[in-house]
Backbone as a chain_set.jsonl record, in Angstrom:
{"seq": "XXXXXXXXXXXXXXXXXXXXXXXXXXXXXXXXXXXXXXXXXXXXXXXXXXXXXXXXXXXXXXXXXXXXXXXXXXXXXXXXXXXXXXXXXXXXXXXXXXXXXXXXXXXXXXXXXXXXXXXXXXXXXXXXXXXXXXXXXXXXXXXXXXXXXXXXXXXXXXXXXXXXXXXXXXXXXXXXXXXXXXXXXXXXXXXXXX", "coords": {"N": [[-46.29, -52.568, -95.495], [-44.755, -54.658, -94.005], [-43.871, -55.525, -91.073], [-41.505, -54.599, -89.814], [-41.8, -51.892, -90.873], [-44.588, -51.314, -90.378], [-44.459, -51.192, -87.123], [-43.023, -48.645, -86.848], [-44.479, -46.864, -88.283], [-46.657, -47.062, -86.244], [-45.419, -45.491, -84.653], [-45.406, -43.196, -85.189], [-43.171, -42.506, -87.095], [-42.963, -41.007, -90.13], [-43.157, -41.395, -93.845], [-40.246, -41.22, -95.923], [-40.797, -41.396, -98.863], [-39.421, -41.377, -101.778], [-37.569, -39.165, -101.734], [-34.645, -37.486, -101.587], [-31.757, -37.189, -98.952], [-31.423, -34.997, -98.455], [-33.183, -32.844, -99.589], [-35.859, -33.744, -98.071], [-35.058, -32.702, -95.29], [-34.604, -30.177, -95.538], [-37.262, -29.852, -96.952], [-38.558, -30.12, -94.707], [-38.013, -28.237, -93.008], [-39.428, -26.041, -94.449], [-41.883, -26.556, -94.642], [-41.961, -26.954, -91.773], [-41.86, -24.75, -90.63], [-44.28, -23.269, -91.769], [-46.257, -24.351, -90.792], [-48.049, -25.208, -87.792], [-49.542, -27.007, -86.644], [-48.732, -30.391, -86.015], [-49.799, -32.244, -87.155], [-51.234, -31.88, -89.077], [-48.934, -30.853, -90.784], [-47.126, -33.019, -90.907], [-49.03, -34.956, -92.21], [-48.454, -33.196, -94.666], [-45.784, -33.304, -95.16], [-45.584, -35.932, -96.99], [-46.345, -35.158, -99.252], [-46.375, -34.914, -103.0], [-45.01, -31.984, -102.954], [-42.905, -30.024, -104.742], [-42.149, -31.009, -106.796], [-40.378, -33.422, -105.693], [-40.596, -35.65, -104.794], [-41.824, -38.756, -106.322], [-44.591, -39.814, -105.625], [-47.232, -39.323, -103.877], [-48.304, -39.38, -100.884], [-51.462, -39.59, -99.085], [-53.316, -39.23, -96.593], [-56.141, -40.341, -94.924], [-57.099, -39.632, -91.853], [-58.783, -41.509, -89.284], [-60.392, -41.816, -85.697], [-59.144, -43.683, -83.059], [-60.04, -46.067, -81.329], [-62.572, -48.481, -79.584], [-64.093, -51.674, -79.649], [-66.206, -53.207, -77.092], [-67.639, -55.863, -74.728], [-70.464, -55.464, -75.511], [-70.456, -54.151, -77.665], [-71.146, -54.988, -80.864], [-70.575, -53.591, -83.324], [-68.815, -50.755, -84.556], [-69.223, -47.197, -85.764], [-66.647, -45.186, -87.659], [-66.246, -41.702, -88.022], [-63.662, -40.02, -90.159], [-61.359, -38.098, -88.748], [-60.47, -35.607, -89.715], [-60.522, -33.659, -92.647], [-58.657, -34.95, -95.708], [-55.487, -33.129, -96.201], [-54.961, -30.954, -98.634], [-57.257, -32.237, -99.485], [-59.598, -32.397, -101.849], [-58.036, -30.205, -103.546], [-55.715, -31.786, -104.637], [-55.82, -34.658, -104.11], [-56.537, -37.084, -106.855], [-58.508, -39.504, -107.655], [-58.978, -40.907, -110.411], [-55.554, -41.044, -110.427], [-54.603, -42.458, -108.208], [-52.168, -45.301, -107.114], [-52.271, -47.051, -105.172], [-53.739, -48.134, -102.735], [-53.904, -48.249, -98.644], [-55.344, -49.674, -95.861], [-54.914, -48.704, -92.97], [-54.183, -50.114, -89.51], [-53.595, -49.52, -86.254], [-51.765, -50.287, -83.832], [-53.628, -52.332, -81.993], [-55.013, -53.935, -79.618], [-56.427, -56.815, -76.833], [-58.914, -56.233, -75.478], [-58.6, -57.519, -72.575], [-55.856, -57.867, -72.886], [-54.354, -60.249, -72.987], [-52.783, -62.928, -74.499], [-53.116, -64.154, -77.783], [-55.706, -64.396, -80.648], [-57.601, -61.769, -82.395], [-60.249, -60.853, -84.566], [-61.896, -59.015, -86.757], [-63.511, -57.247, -89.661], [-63.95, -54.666, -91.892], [-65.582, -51.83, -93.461], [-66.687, -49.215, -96.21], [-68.275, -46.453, -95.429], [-71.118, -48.092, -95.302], [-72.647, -47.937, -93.071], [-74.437, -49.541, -91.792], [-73.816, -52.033, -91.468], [-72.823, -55.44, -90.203], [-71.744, -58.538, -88.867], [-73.075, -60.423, -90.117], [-73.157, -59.729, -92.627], [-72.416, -59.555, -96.038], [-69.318, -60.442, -97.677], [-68.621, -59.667, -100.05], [-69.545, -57.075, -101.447], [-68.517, -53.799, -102.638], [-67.822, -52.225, -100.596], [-66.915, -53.782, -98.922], [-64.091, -53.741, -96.984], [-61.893, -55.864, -95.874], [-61.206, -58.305, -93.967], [-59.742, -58.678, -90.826], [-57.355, -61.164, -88.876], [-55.754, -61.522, -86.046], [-52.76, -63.594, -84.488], [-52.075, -62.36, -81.391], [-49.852, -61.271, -78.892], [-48.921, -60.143, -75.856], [-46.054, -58.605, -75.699], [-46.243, -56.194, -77.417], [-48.446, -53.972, -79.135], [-50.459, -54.862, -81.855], [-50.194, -54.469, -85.627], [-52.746, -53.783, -88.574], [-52.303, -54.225, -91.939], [-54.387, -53.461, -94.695], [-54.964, -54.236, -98.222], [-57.02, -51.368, -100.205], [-57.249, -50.591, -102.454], [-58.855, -50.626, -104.86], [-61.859, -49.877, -103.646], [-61.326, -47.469, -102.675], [-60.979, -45.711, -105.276], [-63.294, -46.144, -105.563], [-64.831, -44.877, -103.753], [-63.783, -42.308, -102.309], [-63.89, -39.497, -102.65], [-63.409, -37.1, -101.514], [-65.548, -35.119, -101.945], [-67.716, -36.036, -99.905], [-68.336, -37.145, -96.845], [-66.304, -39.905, -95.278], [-67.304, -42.73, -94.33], [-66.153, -45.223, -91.576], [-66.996, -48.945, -91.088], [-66.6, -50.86, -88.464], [-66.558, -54.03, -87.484], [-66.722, -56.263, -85.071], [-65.386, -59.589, -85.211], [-64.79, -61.592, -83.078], [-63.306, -61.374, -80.067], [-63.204, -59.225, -77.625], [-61.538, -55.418, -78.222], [-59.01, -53.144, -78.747], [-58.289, -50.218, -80.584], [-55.337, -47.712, -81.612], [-54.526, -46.332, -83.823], [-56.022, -45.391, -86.666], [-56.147, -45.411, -90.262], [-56.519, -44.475, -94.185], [-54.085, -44.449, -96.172], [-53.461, -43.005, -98.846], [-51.712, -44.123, -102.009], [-50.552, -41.494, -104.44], [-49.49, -40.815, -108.244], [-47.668, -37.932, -108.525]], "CA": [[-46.882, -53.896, -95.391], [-44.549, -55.042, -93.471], [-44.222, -55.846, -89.499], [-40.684, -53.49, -89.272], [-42.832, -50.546, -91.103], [-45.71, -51.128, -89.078], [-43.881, -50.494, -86.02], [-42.505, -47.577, -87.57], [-45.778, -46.106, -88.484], [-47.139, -46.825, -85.453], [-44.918, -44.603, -83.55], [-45.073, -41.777, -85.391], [-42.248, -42.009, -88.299], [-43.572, -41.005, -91.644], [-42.35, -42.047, -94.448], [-39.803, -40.099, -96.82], [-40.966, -41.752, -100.185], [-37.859, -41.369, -102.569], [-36.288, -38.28, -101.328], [-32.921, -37.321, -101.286], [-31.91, -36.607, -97.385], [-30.962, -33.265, -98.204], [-34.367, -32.876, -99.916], [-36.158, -34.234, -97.037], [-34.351, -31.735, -94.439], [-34.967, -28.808, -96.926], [-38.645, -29.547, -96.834], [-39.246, -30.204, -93.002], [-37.978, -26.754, -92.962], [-40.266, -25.126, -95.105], [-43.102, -27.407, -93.882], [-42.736, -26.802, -90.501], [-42.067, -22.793, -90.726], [-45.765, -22.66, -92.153], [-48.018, -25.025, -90.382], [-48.363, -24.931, -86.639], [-50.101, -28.32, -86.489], [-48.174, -31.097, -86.284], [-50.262, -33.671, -87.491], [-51.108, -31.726, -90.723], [-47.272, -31.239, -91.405], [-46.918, -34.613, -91.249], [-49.521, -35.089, -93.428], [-47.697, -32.537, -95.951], [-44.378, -33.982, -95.259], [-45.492, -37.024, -97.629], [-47.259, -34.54, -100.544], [-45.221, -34.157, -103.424], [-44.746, -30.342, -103.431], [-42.362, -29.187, -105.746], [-41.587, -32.452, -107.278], [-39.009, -33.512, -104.689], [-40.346, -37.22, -104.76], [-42.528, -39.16, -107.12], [-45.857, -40.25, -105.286], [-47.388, -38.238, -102.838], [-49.311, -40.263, -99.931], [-52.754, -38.65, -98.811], [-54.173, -39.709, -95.129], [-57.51, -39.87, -94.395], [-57.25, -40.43, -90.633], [-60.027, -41.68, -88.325], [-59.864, -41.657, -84.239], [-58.938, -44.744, -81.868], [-61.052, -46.419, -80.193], [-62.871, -50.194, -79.015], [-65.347, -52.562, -79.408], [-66.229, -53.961, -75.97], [-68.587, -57.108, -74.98], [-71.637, -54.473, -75.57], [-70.903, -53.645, -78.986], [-70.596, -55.42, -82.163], [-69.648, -52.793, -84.54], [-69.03, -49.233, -84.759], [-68.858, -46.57, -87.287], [-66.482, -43.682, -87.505], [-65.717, -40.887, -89.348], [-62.338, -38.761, -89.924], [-60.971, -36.497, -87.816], [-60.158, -34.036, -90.215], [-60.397, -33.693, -93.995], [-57.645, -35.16, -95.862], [-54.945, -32.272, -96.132], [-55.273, -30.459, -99.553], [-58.154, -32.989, -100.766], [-60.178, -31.902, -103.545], [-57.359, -29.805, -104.797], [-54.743, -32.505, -104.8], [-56.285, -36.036, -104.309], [-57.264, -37.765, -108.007], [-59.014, -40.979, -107.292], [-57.798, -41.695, -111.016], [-53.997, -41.379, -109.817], [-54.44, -43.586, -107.427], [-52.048, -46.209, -107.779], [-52.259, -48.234, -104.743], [-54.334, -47.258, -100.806], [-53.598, -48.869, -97.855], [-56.043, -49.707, -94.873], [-53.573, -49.114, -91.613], [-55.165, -50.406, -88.244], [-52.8, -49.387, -85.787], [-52.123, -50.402, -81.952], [-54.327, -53.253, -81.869], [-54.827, -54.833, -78.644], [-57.718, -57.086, -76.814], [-59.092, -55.58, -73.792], [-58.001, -58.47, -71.439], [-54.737, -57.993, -72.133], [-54.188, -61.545, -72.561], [-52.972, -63.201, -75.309], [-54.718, -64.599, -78.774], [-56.26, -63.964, -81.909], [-58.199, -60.613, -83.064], [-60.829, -60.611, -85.596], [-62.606, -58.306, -87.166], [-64.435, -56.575, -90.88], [-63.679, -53.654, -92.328], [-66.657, -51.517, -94.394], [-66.953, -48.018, -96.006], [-69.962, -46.288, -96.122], [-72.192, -48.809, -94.972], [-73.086, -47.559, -91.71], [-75.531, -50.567, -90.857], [-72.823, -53.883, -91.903], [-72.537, -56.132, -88.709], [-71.27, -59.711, -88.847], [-74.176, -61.382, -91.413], [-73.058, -58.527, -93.462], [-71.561, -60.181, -97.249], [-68.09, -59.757, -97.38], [-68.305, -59.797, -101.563], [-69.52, -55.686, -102.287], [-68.053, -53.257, -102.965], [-67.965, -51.735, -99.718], [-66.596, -54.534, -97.87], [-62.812, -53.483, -97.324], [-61.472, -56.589, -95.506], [-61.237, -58.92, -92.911], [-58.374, -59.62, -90.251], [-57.169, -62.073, -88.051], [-54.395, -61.387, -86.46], [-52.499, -62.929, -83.895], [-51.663, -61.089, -80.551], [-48.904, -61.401, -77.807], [-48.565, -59.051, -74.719], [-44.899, -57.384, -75.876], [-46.282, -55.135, -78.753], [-49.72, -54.378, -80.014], [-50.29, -55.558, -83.293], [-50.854, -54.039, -86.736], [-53.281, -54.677, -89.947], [-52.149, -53.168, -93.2], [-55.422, -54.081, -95.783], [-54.988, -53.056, -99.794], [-57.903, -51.296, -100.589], [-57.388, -49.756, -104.001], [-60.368, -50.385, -105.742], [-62.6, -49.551, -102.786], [-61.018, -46.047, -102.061], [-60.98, -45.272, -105.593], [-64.651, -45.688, -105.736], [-65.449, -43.836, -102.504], [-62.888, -41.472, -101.438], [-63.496, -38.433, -103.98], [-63.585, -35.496, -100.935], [-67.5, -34.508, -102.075], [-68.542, -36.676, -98.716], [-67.251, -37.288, -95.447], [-66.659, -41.345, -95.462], [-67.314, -43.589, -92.639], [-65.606, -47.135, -91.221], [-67.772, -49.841, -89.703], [-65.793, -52.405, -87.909], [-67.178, -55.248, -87.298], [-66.055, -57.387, -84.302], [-65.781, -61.059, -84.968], [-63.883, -61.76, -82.263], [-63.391, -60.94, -78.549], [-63.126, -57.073, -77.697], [-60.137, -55.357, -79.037], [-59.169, -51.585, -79.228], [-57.02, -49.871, -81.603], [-54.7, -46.848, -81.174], [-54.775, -45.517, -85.162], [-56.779, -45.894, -88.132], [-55.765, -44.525, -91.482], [-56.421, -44.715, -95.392], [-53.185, -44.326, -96.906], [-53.579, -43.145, -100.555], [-50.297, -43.611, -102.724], [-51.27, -41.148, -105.682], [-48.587, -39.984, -108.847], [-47.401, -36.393, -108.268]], "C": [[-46.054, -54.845, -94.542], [-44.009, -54.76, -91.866], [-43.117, -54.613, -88.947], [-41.487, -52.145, -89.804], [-43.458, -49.768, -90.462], [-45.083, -50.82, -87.877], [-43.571, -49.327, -86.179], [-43.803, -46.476, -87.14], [-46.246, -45.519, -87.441], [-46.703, -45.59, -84.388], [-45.002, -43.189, -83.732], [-43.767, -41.596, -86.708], [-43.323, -41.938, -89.496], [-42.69, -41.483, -92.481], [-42.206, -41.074, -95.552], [-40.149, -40.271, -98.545], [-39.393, -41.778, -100.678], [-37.455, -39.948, -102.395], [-35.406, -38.039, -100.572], [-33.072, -36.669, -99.577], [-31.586, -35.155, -97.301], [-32.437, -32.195, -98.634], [-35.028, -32.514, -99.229], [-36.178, -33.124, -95.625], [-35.049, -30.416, -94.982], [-37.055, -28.661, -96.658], [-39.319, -29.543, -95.752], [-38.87, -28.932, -92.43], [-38.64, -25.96, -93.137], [-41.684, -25.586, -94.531], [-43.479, -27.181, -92.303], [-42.586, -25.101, -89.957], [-43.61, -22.5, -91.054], [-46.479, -23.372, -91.645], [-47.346, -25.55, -89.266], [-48.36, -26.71, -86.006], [-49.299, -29.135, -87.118], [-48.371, -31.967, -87.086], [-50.265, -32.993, -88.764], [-49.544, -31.386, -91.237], [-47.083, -32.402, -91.254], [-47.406, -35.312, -92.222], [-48.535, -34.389, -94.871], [-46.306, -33.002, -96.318], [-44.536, -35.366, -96.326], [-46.444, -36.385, -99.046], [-46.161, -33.653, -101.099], [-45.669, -32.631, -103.634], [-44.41, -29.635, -104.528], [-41.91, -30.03, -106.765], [-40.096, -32.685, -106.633], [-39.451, -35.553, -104.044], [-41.691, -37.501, -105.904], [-43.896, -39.51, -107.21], [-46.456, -39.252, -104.138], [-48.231, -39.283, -101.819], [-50.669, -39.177, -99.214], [-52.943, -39.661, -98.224], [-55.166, -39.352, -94.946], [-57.456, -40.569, -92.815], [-58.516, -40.34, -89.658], [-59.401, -41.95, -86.739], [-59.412, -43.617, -84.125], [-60.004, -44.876, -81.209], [-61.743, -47.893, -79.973], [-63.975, -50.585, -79.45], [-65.392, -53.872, -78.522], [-67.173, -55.165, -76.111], [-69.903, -56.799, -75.668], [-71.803, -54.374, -76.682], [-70.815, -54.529, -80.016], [-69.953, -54.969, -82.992], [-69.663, -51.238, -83.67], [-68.412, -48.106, -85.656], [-67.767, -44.907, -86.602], [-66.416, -42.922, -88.595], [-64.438, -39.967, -88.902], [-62.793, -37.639, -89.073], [-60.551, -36.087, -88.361], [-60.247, -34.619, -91.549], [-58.8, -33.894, -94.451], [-56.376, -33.684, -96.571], [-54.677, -32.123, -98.231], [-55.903, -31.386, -100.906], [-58.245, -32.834, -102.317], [-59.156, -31.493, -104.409], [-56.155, -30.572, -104.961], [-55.067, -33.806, -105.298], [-57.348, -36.261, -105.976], [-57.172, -38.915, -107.873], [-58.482, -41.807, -108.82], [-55.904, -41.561, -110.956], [-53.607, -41.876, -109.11], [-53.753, -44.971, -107.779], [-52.105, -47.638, -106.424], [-53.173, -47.349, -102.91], [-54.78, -48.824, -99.808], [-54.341, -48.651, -96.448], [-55.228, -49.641, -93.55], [-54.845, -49.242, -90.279], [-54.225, -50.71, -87.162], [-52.647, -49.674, -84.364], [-53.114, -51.189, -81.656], [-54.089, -54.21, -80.598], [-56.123, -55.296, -78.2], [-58.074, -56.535, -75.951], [-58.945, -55.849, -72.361], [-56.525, -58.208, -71.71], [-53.685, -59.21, -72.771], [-53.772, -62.148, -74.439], [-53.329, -63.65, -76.556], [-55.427, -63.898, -79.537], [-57.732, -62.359, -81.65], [-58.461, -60.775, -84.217], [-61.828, -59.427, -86.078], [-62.531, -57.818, -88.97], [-64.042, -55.561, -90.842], [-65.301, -53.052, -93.309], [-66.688, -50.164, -94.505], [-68.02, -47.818, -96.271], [-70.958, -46.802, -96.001], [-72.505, -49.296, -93.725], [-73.88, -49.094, -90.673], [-74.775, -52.015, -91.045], [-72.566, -54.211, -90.164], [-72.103, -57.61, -89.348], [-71.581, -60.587, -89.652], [-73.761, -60.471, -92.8], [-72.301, -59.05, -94.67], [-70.41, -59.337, -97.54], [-68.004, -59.477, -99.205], [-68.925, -58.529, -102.194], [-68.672, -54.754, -102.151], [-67.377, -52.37, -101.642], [-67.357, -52.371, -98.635], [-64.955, -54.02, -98.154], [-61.542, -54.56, -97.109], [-61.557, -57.118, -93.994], [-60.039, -59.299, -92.136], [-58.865, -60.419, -89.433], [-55.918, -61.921, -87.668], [-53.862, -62.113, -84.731], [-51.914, -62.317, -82.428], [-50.756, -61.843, -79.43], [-48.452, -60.029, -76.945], [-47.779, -57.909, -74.929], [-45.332, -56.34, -76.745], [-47.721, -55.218, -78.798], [-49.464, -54.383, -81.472], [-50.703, -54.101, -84.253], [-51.774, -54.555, -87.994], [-53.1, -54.033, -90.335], [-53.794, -54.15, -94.647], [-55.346, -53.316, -97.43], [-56.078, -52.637, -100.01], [-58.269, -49.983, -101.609], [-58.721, -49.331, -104.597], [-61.499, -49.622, -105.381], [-62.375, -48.306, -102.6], [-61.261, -45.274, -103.483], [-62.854, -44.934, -106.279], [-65.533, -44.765, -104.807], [-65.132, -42.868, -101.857], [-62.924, -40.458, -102.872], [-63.304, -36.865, -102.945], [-65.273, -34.795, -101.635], [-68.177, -34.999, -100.939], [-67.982, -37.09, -97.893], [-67.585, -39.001, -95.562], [-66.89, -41.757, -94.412], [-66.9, -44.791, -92.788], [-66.951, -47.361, -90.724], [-66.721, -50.743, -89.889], [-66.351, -52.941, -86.955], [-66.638, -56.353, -86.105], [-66.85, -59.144, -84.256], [-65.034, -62.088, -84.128], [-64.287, -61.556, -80.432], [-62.667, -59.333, -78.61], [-61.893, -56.613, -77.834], [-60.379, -53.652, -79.204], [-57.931, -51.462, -80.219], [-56.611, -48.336, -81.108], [-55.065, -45.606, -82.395], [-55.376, -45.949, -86.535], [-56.922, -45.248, -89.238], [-56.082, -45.071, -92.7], [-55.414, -43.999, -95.484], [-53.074, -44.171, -98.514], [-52.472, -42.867, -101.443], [-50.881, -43.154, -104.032], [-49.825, -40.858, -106.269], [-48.2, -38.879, -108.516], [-47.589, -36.024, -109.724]], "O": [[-46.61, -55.917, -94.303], [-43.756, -53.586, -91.593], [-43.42, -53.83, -88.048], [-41.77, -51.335, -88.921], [-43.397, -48.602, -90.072], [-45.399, -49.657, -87.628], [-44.063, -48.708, -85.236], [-44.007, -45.696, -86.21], [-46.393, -44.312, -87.251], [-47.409, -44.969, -83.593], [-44.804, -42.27, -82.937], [-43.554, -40.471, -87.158], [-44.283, -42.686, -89.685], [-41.605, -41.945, -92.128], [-43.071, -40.376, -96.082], [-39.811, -39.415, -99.362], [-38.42, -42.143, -100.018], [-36.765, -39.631, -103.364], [-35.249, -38.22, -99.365], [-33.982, -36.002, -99.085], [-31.516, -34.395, -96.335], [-32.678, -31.098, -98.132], [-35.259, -31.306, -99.179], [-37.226, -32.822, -95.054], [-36.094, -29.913, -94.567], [-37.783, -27.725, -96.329], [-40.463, -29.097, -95.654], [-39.403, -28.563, -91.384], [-38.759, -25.039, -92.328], [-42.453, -24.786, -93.998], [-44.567, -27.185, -91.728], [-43.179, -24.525, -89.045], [-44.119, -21.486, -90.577], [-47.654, -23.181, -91.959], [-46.316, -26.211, -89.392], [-47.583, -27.344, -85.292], [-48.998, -29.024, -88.306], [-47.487, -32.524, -87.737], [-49.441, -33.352, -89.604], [-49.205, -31.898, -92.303], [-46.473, -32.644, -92.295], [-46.788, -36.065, -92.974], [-48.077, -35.029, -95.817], [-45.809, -33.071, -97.442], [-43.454, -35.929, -96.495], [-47.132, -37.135, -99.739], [-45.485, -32.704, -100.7], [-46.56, -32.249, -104.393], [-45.125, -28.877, -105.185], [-41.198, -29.537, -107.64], [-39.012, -32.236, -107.005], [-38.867, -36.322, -103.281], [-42.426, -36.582, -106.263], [-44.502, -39.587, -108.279], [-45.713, -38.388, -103.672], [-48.894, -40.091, -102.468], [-50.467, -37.992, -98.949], [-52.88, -40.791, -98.707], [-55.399, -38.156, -94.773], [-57.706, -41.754, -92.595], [-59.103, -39.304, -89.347], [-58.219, -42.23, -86.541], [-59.435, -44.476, -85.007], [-60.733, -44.057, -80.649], [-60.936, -48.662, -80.495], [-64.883, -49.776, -79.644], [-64.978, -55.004, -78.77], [-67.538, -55.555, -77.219], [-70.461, -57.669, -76.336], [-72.946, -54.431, -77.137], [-69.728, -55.043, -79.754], [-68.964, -55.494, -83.505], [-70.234, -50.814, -82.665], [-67.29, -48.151, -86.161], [-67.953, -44.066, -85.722], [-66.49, -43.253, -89.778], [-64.21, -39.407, -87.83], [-63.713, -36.864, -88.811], [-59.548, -35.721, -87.748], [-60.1, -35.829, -91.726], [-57.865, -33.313, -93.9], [-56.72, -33.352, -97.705], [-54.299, -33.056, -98.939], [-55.662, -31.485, -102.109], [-57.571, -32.988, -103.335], [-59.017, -31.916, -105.556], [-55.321, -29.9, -105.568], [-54.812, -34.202, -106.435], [-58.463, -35.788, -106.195], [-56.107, -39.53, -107.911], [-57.852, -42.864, -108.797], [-55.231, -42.256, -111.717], [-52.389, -42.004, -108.986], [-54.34, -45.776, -108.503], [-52.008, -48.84, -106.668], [-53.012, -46.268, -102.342], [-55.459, -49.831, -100.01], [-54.085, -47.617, -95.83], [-54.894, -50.734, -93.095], [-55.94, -48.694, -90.157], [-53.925, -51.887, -86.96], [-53.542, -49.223, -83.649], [-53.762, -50.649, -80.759], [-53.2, -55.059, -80.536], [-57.1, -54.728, -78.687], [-57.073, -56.148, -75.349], [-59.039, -55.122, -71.372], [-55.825, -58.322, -70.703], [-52.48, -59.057, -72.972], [-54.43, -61.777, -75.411], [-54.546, -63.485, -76.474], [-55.814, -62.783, -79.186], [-58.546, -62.257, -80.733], [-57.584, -60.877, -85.075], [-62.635, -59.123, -85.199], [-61.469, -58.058, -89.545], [-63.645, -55.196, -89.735], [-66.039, -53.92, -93.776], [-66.719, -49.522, -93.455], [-68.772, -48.465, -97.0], [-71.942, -46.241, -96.484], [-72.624, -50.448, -93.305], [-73.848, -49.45, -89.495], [-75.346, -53.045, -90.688], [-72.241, -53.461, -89.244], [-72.211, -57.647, -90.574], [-70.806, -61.466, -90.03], [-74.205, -60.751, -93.914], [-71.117, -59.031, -94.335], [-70.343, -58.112, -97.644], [-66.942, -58.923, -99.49], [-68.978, -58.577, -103.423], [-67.86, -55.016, -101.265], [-66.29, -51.843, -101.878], [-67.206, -51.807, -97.551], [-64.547, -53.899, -99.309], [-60.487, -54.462, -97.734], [-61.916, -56.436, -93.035], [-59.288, -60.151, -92.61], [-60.04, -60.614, -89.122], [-54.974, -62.063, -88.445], [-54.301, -61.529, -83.74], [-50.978, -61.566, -82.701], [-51.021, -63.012, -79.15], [-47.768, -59.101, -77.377], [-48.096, -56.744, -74.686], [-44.532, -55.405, -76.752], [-48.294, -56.282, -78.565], [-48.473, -53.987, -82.087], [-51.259, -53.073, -83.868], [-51.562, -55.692, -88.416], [-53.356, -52.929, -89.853], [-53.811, -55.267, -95.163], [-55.615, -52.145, -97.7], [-56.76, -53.654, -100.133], [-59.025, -49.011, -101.613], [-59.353, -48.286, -104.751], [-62.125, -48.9, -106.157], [-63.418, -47.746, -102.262], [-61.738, -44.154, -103.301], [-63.38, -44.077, -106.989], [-66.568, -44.144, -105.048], [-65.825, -42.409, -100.949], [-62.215, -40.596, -103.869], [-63.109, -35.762, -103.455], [-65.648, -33.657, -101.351], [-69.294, -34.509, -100.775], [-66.864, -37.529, -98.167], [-68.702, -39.439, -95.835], [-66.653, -41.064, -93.422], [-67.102, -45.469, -93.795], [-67.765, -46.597, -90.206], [-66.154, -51.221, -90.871], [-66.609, -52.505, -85.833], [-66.09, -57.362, -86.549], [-67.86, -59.677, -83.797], [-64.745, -63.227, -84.495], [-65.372, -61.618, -79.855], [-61.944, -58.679, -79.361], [-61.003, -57.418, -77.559], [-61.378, -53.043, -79.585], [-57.011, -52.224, -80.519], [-57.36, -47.737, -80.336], [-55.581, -44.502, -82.22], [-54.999, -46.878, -87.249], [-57.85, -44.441, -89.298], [-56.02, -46.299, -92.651], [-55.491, -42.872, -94.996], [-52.677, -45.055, -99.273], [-52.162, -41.709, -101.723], [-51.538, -43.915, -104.742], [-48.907, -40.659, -105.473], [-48.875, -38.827, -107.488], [-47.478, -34.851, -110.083]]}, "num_chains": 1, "name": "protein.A"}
């Protein structure tokens, strides 16, 4: 949730939860001896395993991509199923899930605010769209200066634990209330118990 993190994130560090660095080492070993794919070891690198940290984080990640003068919204869906869903992820162990909206820039360039809606599941939400169901995930504002693109971190506990069970592929709409704006990465972050 915060701005040094987000940079972090953005680049590519994961995050070690509470394990020991010898731990840590130990498991990026074993982790990356068996799976090829980077991105899903990365994913696994934050799922407690053997009990070697206390929470496990589960990514549901969706692509990159814009909403120009043309569009208002647009919906995606994950690029890949979240790495050992069903048989890991319990929506009641959920103790906290985090909306990441990564690499945020406008399409001019230029400096100045970025707005936009968040929504799962409700393919048809555009701008008139009531921000007060269940479905609505949040709204930013964020904002922007040339040196860095920006980040939004959004809590959306409640919302993930009603819609994110792995029985259905989910979908974003984002909503531009703003001037056109792309993003780099877009993730649910689900901190569950181990």
């Amino acid at each position: 949730l915060y701005d040094v993190s987000a940079g972090l994130l953005s680049r590519g560090v994961i995050s070690g939860m509470d394990m020991t660095p010898e731990a840590a080492l130990t498991k990026m070993f074993v982790v990356l001896g068996g799976e090829a794919n980077t991105a899903i070891a990365s994913d696994k690198m934050q799922l407690n395993l053997k009990g070697e940290q206390r929470q496990s984080i589960f990514n549901l990640h969706f692509p990159g991509g814009q909403l120009d003068d043309e569009e208002e919204t647009i919906v995606v869906k994950p690029t890949r199923a979240m790495v050992h869903g069903l048989d890991r992820f319990k929506p009641k162990q959920l103790q906290q899930s985090i909306l990441r909206v990564m690499g945020l820039e406008p399409l001019d360039g230029k400096k100045g605010g970025l707005e936009f809606k968040v929504y799962i599941d409700l393919p048809d939400a555009k701008e008139s769209t009531p921000n007060d169901g269940l479905n609505f995930l949040g709204q930013a504002s964020k904002r922007y200066t040339p040196e860095n693109p920006e980040s939004v971190f959004l809590t959306v506990t409640e919302q993930v634990r009603s819609f994110v069970d792995n029985s259905h592929e989910n979908s974003l709409t984002i909503v531009n209330t703003g001037r056109p704006f792309k993003w780099s990465k877009l993730q649910i972050a689900c901190f569950a118990d181990a």
